[in-house]
NUNUSE-37062 format. One line per field, with one value per residue (C-alpha): residue number from 1; x, y, z; residue in three letters. Coordinates in steps of 0.5 Angstrom, whole numbers, plus 500, padded with zeros to 3 digits. Layout:
<recs>
resi <- (NUM/...) .
u <- (X/...) .
v <- (Y/...) .
w <- (Z/...) .
resn <- (ALA/...) .
</recs>
This chain:
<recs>
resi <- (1/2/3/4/5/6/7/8/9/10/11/12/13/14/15/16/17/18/19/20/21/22/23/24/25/26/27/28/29/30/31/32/33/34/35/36/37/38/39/40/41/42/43/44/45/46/47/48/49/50/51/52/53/54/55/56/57/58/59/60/61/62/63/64/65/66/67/68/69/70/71/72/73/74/75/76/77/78/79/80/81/82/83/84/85/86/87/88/89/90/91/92/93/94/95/96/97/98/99/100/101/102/103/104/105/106/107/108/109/110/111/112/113/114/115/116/117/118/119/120/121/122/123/124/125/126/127/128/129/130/131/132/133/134/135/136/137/138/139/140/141/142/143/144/145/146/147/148/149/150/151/152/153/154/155/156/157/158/159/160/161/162/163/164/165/166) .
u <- (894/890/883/878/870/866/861/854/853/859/856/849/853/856/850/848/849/848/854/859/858/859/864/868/866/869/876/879/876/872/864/857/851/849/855/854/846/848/853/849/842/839/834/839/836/836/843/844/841/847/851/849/850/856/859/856/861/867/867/866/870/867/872/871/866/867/862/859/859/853/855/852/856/857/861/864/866/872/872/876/878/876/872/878/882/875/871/865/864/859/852/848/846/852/855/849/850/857/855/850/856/860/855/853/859/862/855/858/865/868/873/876/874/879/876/877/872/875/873/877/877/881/883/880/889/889/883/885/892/888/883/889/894/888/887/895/895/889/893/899/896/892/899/902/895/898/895/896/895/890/883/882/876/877/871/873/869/869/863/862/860/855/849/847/841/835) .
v <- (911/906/907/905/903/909/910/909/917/917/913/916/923/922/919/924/928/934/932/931/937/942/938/939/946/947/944/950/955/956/958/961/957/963/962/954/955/960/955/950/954/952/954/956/952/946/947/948/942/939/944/942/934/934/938/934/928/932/933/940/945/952/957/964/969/973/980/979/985/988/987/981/975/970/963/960/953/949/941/937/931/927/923/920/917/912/906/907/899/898/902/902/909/911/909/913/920/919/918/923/928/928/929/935/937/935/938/945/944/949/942/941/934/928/921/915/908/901/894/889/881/880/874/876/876/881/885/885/888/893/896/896/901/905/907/908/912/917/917/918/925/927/927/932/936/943/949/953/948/947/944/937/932/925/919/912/906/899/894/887/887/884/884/877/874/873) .
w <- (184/189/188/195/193/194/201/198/201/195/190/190/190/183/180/176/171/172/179/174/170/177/178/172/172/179/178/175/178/184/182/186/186/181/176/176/175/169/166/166/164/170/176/182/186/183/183/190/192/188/190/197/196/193/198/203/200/200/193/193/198/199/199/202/201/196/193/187/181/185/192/194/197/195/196/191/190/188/186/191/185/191/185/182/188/188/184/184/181/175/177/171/174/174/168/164/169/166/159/160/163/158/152/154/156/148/144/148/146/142/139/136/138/138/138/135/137/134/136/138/139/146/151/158/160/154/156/163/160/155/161/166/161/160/167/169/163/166/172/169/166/172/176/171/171/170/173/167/161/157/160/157/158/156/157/155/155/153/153/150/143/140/143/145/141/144) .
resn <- (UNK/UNK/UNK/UNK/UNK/UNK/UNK/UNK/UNK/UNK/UNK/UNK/UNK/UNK/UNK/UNK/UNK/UNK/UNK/UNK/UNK/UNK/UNK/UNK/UNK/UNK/UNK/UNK/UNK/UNK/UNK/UNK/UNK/UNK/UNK/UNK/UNK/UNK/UNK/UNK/UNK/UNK/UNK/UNK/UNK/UNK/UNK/UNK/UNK/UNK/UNK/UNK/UNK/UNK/UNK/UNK/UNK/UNK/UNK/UNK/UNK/UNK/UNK/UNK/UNK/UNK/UNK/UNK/UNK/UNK/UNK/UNK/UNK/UNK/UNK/UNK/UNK/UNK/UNK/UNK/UNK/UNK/UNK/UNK/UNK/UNK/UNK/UNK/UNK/UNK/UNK/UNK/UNK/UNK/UNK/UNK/UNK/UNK/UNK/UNK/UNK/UNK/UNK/UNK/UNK/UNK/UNK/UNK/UNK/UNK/UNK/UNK/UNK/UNK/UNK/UNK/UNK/UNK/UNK/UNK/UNK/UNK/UNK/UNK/UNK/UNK/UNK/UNK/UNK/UNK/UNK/UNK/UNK/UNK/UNK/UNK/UNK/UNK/UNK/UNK/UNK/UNK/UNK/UNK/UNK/UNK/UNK/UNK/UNK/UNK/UNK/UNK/UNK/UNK/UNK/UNK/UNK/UNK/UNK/UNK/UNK/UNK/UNK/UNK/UNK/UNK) .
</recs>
C-alpha cells in the first residue's frame, strides 16, 4: 500500500491519544458523541472537540441521524481508515499519542493478550528489510479485514538499543 505524508492539519490531528482511541472505536461501529464520552469515561464535550477535529481531517464521516433510547437525535460517527494510507514521519508527539493509545486500550482488554518483545543486532540492509515486512505484512491483514471477524488491535515498534552513554 502506497503511503502519502500526512498535511500538518493531519499530523496534529492524529497527534493525541485520546484521537486514536475514537478512532478506533468507530472502525467497527458507527457511535455518538454521548457513546464515545461513556466508552471512554470522559466529559461530552471533551470528546466533541476531538470528534470535530477529526472529522474536520476526514478521519471521521458522520452518518445519518439516528434517535437515541430516549429519543433524542443523535449523529453517530464511523472512522474512515484515512490513518492508514498515510506516514505521519517520526514526531515524538505522535509516537507517544500512539503509545499512549494503545496502553490504555491494552490495560481495557478483555485478552487474552499475545505479545512477544526480542532484541536483535541488524545490518542497516537487514534492518531496512526487517522494518519493510513488518509493514507489508500489516497491509496485507488490513486488506482482508472482515466485517464479521474478531476485532484485533496490533501496535509494533522497534528502537535502537541501548541508550548511548553520556
Amino acid at each position: 500500500m502506497e503511503r502519502r505524508p500526512a498535511t500538518p492539519e493531519e499530523a496534529r490531528a492524529l497527534a493525541h491519544p485520546l484521537r486514536l482511541r475514537i478512532l478506533r472505536l468507530c472502525l467497527n461501529d458507527a457511535l455518538s458523541n454521548k457513546q464515545l464520552a461513556s466508552r471512554l469515561g470522559k466529559d461530552p464535550a471533551t470528546v466533541l472537540h476531538h470528534v470535530r477535529t477529526l472529522e474536520r481531517a476526514g478521519f471521521l464521516a458522520a452518518e445519518a441521524d439516528r434517535r437515541g433510547r430516549r429519543g433524542a437525535r443523535e449523529r453517530p460517527y464511523r472512522a474512515t481508515g484515512k490513518s492508514w494510507t498515510l506516514d505521519v514521519g517520526t514526531d515524538d508527539s505522535q509516537m507517544l499519542a500512539t503509545l499512549d493509545a494503545f496502553r490504555a486500550e491494552l490495560l481495557e482488554s478483555p485478552g487474552p493478550v499475545a505479545w512477544t518483545r526480542f532484541a536483535v543486532r541488524l545490518r542497516p540492509d537487514d534492518r531496512d528489510e526487517l522494518l519493510r515486512r513488518i509493514e507489508e505484512l500489516g497491509d496485507e491483514f488490513v486488506a482482508r479485514d472482515d466485517p464479521a471477524g474478531e476485532p484485533l488491535a496490533f501496535f509494533i515498534a522497534g528502537h535502537r538499543w541501548p541508550p548511548p552513554e553520556g
